[in-house]
Every structure is written in C-alpha cells, then in structure tokens.
C-alpha positions as CSV (number, residue, x, y, z in Angstrom):
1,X,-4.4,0.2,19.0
2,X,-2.6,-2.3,16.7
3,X,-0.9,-0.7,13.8
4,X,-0.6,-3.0,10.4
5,X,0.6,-2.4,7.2
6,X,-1.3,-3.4,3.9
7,X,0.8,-3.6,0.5
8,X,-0.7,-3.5,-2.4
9,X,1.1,-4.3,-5.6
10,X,-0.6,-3.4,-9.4
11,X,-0.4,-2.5,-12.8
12,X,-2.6,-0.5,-15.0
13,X,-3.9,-2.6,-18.5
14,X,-1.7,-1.9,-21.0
15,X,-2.2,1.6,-22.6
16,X,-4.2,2.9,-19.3
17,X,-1.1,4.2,-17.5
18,X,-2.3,7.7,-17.1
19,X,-6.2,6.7,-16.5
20,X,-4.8,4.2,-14.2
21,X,-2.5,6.6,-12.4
22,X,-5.0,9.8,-12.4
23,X,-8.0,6.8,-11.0
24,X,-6.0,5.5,-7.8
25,X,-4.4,8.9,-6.7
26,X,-7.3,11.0,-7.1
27,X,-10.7,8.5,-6.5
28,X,-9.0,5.2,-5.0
29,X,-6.5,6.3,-2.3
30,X,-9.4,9.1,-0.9
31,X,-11.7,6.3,-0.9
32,X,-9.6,3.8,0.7
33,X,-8.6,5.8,3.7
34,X,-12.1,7.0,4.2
35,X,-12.6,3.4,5.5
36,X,-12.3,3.2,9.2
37,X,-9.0,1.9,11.0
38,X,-7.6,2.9,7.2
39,X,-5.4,5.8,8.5
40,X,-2.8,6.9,5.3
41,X,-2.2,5.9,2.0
42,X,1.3,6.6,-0.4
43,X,1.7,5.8,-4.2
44,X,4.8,4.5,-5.4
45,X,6.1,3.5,-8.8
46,X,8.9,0.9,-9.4
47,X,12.8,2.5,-9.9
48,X,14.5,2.2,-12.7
49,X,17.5,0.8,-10.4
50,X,16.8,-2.5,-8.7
51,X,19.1,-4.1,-6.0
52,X,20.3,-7.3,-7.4
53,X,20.0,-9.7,-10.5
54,X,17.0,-11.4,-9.6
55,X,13.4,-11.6,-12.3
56,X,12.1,-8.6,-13.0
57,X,9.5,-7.2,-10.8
58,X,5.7,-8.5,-11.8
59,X,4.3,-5.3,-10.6
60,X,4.8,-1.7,-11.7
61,X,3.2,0.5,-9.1
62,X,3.2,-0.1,-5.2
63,X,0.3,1.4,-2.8
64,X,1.1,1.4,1.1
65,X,-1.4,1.8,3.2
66,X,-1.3,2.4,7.1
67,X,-4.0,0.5,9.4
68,X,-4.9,1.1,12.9
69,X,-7.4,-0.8,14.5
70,X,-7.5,-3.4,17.0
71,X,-10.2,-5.4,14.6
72,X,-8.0,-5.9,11.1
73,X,-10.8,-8.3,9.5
74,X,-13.6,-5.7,10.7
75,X,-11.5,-3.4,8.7
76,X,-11.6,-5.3,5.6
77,X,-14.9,-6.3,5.7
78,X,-15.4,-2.7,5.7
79,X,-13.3,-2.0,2.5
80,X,-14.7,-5.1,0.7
81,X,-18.3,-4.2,1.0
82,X,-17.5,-0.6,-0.1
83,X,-15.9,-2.3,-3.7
84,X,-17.5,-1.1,-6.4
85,X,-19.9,1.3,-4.6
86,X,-20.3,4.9,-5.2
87,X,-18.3,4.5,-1.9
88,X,-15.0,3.2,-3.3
89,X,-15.4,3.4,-7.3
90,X,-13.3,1.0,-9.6
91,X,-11.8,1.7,-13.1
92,X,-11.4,-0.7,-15.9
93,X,-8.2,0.8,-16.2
94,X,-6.7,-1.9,-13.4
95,X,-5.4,-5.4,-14.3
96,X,-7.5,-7.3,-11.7
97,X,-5.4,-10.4,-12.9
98,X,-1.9,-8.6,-11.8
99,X,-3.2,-7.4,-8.6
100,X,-1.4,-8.6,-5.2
101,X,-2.4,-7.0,-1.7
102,X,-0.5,-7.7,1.9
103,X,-0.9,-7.1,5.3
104,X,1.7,-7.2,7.2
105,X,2.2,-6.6,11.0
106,X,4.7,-5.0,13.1
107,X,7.2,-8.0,15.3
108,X,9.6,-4.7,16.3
109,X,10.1,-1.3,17.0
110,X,10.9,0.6,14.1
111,X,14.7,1.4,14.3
112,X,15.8,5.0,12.7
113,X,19.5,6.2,11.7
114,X,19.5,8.2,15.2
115,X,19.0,5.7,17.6
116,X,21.6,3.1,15.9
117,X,24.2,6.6,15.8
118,X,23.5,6.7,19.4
119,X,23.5,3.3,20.3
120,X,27.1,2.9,18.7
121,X,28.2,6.3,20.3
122,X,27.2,4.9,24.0
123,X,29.2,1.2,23.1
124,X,31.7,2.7,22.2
C-alpha cells in the first residue's frame, strides 16, 4: 500500500481563533480521517522561534495528514464529495482564501537518530 503525506496549511478569519481551533480538532480532523485510505491526522500551530531570517510564515496553523492507499485521486474524490456534507461539516470560521493543502510522497526510507548512531558506530 502506498503511503502519502497531505499538508495542509490555514488560518482561522481574524477574531475566530478559538471557533476555528475548537471546529478542525473536534469536527474536521474526525471527519477527515473517516474518509477511506485517510489513516491519521495531527494539528500543529506555528512556533514562536523560526529557523532563519526569511518572510514570515503566510499560515498560522499546519494539519498533517497520513494517507494509505494505492488509489491517492480515489481518495480525494472521496474527501471532496464529502465537503460540506453532514459528512465532513465546514465552519465560516476558516479563511478559504489563505488555505494551501499538499500531498507529498515518500522517495526514501525514513531515517531515525538510531540507525544513523549505528551506522556511524559500524564505520567507524
């Protein structure tokens, strides 16, 4: 089974924060990984630190969703025709002009702190 990652970058309108906020953890992440292949979901909201001097970020909160299916466009057909359903409710809360959304698929092997410690440890 293929295994993708979808990124989805947004901010609440201005004022909504804790609508926003309460809406996507508690109606939009159960809905969205109630679609099939649609396997996990985690919030995240943008540091206060930021590496670098670059613009600031456009986008304040961060969803990550993991995907497993072996028919990715099946899979968003499937979350599309749920939008807006009693299936996958939306809140006026969102900035649909801010919103950006991802997919992005794996071209390695996902390398942890252990296997580099060991690799080093058998070169050296």
């Amino acid at each position: 089974m293929a295994k993708h990652t979808f990124l989805v970058l947004t901010n609440p309108v201005a004022g909504k924060d804790k609508e926003f906020n309460d809406w996507y953890t508690n109606q939009h992440i159960p809905d969205v990984v109630s679609v099939p292949g649609i396997v996990a979901a985690q919030r995240f909201k943008l540091a206060d630190v930021q590496v670098g001097a670059g613009a600031p970020s456009p986008w304040k909160y961060l969803a990550i969703y993991e995907i497993e299916t072996d028919d990715l466009k099946a899979t968003f057909d499937a979350l599309q025709a749920r939008v807006g359903t009693d299936q996958m409710v939306m809140t006026d809360t969102l900035d649909m002009n801010s919103v950006g959304g991802f997919v992005f698929s794996p071209i390695t092997q996902r390398t942890t702190t252990e296997e580099v410690q060991r690799m080093r440890r058998k070169a050296s």
